[in-house]
N, CA, C and O atoms as CSV, one atom per row, in Angstrom:
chain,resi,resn,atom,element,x,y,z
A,1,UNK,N,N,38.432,9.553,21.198
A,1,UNK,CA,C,38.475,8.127,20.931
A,1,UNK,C,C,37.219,7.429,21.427
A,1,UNK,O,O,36.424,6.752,20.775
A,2,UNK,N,N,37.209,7.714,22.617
A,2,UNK,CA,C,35.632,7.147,22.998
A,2,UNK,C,C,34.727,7.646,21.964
A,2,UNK,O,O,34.268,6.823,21.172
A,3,UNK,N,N,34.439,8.749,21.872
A,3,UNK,CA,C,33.096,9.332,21.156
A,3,UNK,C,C,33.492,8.650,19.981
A,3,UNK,O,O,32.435,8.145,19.604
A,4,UNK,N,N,34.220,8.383,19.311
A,4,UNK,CA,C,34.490,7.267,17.794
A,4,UNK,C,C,33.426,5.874,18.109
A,4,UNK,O,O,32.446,5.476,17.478
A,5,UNK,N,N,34.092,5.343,19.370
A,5,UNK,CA,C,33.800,4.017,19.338
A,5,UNK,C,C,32.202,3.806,19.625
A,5,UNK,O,O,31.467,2.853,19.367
A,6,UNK,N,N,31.968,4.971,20.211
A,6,UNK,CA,C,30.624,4.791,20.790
A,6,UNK,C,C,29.590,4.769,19.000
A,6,UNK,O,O,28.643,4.099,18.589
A,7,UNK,N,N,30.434,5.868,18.412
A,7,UNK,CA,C,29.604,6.339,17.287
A,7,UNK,C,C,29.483,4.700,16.634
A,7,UNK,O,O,28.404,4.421,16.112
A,8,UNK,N,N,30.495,3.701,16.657
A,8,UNK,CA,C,30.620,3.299,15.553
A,8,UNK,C,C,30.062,1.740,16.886
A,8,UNK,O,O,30.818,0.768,16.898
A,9,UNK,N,N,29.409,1.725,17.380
A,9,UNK,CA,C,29.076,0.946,18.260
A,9,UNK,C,C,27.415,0.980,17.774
A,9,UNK,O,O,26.749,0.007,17.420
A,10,UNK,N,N,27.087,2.029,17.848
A,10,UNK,CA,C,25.302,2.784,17.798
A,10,UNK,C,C,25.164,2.560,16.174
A,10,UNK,O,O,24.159,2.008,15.725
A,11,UNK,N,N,26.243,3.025,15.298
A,11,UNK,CA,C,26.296,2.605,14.216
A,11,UNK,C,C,25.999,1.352,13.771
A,11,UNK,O,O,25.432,1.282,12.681
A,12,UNK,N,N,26.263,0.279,14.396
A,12,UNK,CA,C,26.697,-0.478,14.075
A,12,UNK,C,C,25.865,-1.799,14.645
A,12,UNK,O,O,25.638,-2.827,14.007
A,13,UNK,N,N,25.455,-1.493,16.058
A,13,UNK,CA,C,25.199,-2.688,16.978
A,13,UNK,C,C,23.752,-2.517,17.465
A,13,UNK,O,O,23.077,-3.358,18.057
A,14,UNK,N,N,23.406,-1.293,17.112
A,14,UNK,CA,C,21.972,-1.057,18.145
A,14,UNK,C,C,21.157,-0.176,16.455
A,14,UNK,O,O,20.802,1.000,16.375
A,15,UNK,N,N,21.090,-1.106,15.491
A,15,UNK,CA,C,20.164,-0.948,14.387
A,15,UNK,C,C,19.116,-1.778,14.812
A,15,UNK,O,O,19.088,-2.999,14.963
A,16,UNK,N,N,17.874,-0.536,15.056
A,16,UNK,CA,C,16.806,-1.342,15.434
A,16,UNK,C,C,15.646,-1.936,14.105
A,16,UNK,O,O,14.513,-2.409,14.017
A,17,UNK,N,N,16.612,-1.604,13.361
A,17,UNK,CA,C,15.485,-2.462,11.818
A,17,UNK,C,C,16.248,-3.424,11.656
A,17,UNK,O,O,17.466,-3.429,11.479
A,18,UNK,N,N,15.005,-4.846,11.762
A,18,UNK,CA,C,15.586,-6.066,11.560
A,18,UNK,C,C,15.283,-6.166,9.728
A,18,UNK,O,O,14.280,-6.248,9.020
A,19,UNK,N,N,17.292,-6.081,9.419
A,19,UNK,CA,C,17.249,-6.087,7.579
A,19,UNK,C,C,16.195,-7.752,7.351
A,19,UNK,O,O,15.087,-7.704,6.816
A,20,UNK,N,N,16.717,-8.884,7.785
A,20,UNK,CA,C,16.536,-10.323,7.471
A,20,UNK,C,C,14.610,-10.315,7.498
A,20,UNK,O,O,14.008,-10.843,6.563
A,21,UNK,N,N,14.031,-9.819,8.384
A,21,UNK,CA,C,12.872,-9.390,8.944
A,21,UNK,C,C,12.217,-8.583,7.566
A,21,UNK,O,O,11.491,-9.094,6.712
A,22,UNK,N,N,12.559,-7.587,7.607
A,22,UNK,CA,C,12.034,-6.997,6.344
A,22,UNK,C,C,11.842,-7.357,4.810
A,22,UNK,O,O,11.023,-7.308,3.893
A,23,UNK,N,N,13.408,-7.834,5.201
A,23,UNK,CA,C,13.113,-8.748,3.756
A,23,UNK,C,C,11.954,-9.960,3.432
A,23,UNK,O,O,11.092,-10.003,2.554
A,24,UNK,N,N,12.332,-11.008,4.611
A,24,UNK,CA,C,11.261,-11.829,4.559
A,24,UNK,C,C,9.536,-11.379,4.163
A,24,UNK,O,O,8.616,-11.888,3.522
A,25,UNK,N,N,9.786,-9.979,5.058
A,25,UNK,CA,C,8.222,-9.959,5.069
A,25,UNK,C,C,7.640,-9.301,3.491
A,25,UNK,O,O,6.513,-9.433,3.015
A,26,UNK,N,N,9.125,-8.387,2.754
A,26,UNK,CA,C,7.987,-7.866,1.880
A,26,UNK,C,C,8.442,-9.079,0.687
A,26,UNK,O,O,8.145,-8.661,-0.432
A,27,UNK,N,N,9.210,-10.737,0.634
A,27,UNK,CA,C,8.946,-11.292,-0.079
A,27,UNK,C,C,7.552,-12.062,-0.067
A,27,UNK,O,O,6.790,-12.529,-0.914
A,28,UNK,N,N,7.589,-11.984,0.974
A,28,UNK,CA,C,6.220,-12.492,1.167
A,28,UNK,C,C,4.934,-11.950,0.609
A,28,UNK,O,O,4.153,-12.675,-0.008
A,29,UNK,N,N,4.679,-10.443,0.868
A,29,UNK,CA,C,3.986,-9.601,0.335
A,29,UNK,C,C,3.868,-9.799,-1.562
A,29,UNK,O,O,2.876,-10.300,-2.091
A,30,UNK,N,N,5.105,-9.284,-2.362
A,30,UNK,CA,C,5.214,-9.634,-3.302
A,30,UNK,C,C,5.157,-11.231,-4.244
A,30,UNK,O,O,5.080,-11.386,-5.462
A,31,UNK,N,N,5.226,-12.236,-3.175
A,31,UNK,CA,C,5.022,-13.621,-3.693
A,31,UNK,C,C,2.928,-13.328,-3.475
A,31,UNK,O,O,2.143,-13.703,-4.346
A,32,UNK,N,N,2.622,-12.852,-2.594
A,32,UNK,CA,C,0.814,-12.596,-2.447
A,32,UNK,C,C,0.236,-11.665,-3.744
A,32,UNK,O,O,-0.809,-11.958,-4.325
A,33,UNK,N,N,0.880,-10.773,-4.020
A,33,UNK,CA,C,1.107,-9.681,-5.200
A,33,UNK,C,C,0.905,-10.058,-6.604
A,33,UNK,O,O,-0.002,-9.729,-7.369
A,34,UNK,N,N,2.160,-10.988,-6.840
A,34,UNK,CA,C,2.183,-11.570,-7.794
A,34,UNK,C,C,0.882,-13.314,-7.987
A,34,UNK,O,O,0.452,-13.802,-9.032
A,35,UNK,N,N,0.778,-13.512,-7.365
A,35,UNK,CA,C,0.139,-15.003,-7.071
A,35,UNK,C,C,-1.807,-14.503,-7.192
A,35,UNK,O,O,-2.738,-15.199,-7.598
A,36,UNK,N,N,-1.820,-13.424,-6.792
A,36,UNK,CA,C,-3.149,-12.665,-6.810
A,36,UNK,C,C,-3.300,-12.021,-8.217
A,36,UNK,O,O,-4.171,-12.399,-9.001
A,37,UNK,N,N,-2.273,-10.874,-8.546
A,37,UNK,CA,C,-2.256,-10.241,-9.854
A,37,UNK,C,C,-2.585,-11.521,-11.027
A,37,UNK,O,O,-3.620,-11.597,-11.689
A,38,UNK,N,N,-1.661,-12.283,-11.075
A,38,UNK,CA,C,-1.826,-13.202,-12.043
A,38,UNK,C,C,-3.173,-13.740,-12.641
A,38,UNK,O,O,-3.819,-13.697,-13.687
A,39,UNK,N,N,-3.241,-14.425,-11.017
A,39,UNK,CA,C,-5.087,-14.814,-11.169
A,39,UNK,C,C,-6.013,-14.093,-11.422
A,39,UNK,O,O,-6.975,-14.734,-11.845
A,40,UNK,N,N,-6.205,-12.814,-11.344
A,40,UNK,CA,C,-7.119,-11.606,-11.623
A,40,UNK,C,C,-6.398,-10.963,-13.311
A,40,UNK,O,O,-7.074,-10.117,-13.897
A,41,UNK,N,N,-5.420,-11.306,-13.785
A,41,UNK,CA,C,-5.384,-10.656,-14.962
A,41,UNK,C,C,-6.005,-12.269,-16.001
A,41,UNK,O,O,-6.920,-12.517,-16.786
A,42,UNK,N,N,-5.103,-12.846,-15.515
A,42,UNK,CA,C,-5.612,-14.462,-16.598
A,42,UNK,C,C,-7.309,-14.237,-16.766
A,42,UNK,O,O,-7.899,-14.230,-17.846
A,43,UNK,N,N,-7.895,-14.068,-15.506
A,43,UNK,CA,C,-9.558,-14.313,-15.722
A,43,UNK,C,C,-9.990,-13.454,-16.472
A,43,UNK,O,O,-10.898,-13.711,-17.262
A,44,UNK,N,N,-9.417,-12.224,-16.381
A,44,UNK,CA,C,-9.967,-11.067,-17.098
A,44,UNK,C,C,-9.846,-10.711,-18.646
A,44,UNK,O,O,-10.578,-9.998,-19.333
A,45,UNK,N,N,-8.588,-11.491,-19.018
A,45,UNK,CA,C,-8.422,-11.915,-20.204
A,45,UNK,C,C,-9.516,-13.009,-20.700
A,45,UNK,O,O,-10.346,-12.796,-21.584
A,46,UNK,N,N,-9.342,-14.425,-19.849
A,46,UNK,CA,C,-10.342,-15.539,-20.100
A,46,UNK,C,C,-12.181,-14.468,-20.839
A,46,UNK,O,O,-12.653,-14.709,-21.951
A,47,UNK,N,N,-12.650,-13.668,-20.086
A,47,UNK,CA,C,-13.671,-13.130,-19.534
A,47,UNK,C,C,-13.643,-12.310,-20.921
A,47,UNK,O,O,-14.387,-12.607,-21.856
A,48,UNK,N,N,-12.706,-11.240,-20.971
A,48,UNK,CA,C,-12.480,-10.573,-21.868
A,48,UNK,C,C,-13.094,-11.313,-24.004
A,48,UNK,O,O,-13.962,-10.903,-24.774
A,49,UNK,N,N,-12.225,-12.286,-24.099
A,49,UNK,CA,C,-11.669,-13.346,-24.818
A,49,UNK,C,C,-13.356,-13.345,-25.651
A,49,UNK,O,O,-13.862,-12.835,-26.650
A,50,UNK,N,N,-13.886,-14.495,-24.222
A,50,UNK,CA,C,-15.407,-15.248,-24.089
A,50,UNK,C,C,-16.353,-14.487,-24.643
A,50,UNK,O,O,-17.178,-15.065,-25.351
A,51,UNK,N,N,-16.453,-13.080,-24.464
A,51,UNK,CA,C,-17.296,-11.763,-24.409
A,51,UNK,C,C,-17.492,-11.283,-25.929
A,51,UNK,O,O,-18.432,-10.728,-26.498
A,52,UNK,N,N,-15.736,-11.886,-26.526
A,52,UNK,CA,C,-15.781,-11.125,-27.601
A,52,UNK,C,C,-15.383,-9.437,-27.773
A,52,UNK,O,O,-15.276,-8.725,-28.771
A,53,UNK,N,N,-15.226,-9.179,-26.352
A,53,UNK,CA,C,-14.784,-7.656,-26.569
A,53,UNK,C,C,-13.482,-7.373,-26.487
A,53,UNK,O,O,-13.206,-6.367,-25.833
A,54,UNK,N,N,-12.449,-8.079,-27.049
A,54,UNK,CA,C,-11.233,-8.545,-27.838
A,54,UNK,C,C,-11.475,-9.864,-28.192
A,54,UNK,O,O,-12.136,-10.818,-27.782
A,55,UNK,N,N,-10.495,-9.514,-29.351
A,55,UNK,CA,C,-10.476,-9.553,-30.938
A,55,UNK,C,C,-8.808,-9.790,-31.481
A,55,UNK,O,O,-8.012,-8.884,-31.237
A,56,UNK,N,N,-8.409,-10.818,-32.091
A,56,UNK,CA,C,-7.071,-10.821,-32.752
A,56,UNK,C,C,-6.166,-9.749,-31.543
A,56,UNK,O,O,-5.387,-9.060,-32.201
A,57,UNK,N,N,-6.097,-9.558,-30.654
A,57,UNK,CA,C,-5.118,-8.574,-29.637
A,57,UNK,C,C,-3.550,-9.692,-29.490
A,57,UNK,O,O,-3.377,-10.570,-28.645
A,58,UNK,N,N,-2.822,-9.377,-30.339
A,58,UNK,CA,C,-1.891,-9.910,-29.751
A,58,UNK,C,C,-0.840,-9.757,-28.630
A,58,UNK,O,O,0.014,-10.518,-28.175
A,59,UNK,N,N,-1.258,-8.350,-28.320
A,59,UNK,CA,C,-0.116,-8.000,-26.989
A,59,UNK,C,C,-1.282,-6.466,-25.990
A,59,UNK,O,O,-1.642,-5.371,-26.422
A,60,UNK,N,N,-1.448,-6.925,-25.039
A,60,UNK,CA,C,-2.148,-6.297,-24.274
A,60,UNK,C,C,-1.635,-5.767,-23.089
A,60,UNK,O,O,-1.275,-6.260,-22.020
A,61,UNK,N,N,-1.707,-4.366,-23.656
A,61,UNK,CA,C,-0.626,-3.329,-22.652
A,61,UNK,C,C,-0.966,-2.745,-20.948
A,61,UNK,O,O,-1.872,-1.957,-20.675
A,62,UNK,N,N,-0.104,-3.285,-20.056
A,62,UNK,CA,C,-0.667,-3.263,-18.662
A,62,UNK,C,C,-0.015,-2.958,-17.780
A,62,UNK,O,O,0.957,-3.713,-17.786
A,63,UNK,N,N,0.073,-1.996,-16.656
A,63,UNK,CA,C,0.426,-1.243,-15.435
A,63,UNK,C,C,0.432,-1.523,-14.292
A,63,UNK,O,O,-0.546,-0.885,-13.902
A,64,UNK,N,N,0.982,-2.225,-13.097
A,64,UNK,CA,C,0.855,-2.396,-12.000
A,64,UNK,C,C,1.639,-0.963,-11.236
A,64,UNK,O,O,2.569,-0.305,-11.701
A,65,UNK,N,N,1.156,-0.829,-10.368
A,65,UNK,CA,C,1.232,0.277,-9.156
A,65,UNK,C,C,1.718,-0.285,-7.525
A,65,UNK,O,O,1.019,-0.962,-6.771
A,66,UNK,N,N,2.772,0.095,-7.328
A,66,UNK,CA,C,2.778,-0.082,-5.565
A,66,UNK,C,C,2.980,1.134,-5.278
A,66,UNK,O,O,3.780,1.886,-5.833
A,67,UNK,N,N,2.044,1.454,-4.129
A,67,UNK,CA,C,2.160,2.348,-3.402
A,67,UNK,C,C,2.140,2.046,-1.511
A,67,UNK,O,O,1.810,1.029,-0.900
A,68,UNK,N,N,2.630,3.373,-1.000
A,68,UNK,CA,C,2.672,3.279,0.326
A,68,UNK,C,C,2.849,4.662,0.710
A,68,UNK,O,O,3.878,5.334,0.633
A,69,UNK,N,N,1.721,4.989,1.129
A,69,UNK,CA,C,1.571,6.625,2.154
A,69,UNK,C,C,2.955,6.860,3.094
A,69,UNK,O,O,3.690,7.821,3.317
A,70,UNK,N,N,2.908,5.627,3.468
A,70,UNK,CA,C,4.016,5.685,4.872
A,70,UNK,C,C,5.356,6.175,4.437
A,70,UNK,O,O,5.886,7.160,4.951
A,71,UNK,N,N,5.956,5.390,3.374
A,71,UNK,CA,C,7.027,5.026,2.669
A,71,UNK,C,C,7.015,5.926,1.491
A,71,UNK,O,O,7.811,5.676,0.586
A,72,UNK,N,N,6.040,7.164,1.359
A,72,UNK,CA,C,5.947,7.798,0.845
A,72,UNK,C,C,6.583,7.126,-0.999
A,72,UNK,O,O,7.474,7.407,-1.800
A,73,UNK,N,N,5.614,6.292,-0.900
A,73,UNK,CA,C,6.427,5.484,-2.464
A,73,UNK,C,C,5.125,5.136,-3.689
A,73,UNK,O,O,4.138,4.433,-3.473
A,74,UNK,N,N,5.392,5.706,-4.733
A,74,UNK,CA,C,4.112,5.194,-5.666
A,74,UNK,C,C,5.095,4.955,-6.724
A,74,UNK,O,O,5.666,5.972,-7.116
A,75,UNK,N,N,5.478,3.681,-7.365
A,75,UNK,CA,C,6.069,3.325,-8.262
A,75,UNK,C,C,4.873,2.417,-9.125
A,75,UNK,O,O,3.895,1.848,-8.640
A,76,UNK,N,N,5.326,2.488,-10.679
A,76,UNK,CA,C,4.346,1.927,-11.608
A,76,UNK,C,C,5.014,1.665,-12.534
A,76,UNK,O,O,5.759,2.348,-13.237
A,77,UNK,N,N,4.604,0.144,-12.534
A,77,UNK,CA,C,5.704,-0.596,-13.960
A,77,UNK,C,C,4.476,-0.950,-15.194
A,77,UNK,O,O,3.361,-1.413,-14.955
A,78,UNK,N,N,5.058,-0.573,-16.626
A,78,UNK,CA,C,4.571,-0.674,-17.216
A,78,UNK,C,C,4.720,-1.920,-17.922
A,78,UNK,O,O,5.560,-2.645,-17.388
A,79,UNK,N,N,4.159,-2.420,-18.985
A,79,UNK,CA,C,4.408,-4.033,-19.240
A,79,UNK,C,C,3.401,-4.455,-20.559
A,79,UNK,O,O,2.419,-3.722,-20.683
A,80,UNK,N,N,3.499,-5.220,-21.248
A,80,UNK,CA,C,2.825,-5.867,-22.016
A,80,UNK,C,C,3.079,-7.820,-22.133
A,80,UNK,O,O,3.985,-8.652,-22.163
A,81,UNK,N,N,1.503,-7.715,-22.166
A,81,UNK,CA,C,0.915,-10.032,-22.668
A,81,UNK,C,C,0.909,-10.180,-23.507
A,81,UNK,O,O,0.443,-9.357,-24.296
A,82,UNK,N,N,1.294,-11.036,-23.785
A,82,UNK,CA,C,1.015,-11.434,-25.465
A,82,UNK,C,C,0.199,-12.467,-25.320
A,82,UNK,O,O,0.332,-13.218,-24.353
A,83,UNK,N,N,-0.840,-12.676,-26.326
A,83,UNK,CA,C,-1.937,-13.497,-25.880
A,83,UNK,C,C,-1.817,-14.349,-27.498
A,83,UNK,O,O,-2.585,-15.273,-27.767
């Protein structure tokens, strides 16, 4: 009975990852992510456009990547703009 309560004590009470903490921080990350990506794809289009090296493109097909060594994580979403 003890060894239950203890389990479900350690389980339960002494999680040393703060969930609320984490979350905050990687919305944060992803609001920087997105707020950066944006501005660097718009110009590059703008840039693109100006140059002339597109042409009538109505949907321009594009990949973002997160990765993390630590977290051993490389995910990549694929996506298309329509311009």
């Amino acid at each position: 009975m003890i060894t239950n309560s203890l389990h479900f004590f350690l389980k339960n009470y002494c999680n040393f990852m703060d969930d609320e903490k984490i979350n905050i921080s990687v919305r944060k990350f992803l609001k920087n992510v997105g707020i950066t990506s944006q501005r660097k794809i718009e110009e590059k289009i703008r840039d693109k456009f100006k140059s002339g090296e597109i042409k009538d493109i109505n949907k321009i097909k594009i990949k973002a990547t997160i990765t993390s060594d630590t977290l051993e994580l490389n995910e990549s979403i694929d996506g298309e703009i329509e311009t």
